[in-house]
C-alpha positions in Angstrom: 0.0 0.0 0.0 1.8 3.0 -1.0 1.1 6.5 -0.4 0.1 9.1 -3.0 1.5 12.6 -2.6 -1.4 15.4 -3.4 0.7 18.3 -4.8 -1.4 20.7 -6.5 -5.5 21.5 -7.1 -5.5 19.2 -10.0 -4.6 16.3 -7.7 -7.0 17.1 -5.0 -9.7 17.5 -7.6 -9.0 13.9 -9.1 -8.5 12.2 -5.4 -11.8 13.7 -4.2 -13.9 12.1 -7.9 -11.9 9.0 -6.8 -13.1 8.9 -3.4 -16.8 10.4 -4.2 -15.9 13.7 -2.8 -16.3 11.8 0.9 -20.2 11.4 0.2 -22.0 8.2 2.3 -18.4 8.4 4.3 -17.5 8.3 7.9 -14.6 9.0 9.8 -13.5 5.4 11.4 -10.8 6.4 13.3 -7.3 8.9 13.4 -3.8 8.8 14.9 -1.8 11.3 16.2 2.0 11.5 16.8 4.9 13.9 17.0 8.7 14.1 17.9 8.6 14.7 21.0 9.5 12.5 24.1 10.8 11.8 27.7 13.4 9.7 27.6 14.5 6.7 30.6 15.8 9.1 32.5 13.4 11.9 32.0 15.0 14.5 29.4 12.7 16.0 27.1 13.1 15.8 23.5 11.1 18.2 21.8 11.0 19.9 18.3 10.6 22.9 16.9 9.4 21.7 13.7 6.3 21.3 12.3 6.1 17.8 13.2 2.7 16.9 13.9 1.6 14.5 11.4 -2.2 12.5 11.5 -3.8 9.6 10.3 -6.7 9.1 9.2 -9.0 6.3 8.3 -12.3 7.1 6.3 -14.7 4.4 5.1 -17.6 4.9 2.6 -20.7 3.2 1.1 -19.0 2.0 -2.1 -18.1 -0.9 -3.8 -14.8 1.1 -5.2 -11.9 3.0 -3.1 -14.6 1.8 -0.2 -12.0 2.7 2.4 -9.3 5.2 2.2 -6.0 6.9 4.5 -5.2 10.6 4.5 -1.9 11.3 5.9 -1.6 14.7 7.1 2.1 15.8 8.0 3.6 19.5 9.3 -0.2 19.9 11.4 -1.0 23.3 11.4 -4.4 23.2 13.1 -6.7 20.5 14.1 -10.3 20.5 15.1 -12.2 17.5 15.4 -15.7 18.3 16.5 -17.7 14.8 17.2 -21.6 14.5 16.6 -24.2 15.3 19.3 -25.6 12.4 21.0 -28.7 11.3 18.7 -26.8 12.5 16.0 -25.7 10.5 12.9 -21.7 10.9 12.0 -22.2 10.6 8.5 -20.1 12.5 6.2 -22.3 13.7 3.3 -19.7 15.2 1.4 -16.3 17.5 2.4 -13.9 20.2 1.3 -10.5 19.6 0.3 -8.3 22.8 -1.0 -4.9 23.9 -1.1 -3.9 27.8 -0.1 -1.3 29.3 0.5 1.1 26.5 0.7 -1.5 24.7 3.1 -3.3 21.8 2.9 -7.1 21.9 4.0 -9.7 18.9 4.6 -13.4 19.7 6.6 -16.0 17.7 6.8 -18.4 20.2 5.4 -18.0 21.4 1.9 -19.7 24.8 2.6 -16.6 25.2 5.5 -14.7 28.5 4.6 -11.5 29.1 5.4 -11.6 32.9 6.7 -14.4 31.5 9.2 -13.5 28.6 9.8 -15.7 28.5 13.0 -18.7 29.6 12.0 -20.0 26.0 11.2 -18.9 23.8 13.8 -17.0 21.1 11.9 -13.9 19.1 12.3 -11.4 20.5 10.0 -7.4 19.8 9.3 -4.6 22.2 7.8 -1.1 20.4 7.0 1.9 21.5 4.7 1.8 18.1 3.2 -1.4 15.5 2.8 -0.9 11.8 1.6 -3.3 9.1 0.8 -3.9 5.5 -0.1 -6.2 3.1 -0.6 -7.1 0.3 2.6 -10.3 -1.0 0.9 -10.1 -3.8 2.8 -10.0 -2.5 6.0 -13.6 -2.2 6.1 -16.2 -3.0 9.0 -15.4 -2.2 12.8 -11.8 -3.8 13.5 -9.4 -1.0 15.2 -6.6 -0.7 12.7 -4.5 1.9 14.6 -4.5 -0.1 18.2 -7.0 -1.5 20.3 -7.2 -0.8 24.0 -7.3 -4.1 26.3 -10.2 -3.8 28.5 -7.9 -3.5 31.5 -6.8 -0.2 29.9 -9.8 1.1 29.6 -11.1 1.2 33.0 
């Protein structure tokens, strides 16, 4: 499974025909790490990079690309807004644009970027997104680490 670099608009446009522009989709589950760290004996690593990067698994009612990754690296903000209880998380269709050397993804293709909280949506801004195709990581298995249920307690 290797990853596909989006560069430009023309690649975001043909990724999101690909992936049905995220309609009938929901967000299974996301990852998040960076390069920080404590180490054994308690020094601090940390970065001053841009080093947040975020995975993301999104599944979709569709026979093709039923299930895809987005990679987002050099994290510049990220909002991630769940439903209300009684409300569905279904994904009827997003926004994904590049500005300004950044990378943008929302749930909620009316989401504008100067006001970016007037809908309250989840919404990520990168300086470089990723993606590939995990069609068969379909139904409810974790993919990115499952608690035991000692852990969860």
């Amino acid at each position: 499974m290797n990853w596909n670099k989006l560069n430009d608009q023309i690649d975001i446009e043909n990724f999101m025909e690909l992936f049905g522009g995220f309609h009938d989709s929901c967000l299974k589950e996301l990852y998040m790490w960076n390069e920080n760290s404590v180490d054994e004996n308690f020094s601090m690593s940390m970065s001053i990079h841009l080093d947040t990067c975020v995975r993301v698994l999104f599944q979709r009612q569709a026979p093709e690309h039923s299930a895809i990754e987005l990679l987002f690296k050099g994290i510049t903000q990220f909002h991630i807004i769940p439903r209300a209880e009684g409300q569905d998380s279904i994904i009827y269709g997003s926004k994904l644009m590049f500005k300004e050397g950044l990378f943008y993804w929302a749930e909620d293709e009316e989401w504008q970027i100067d006001q970016p909280f007037l809908r309250p949506r989840s919404w990520i801004s990168a300086k470089e997104l990723f993606w590939r195709d995990v069609s068969s990581w379909m139904g409810q298995e974790q993919r990115y680490g499952v608690l035991e249920e000692k852990d969860s307690q």
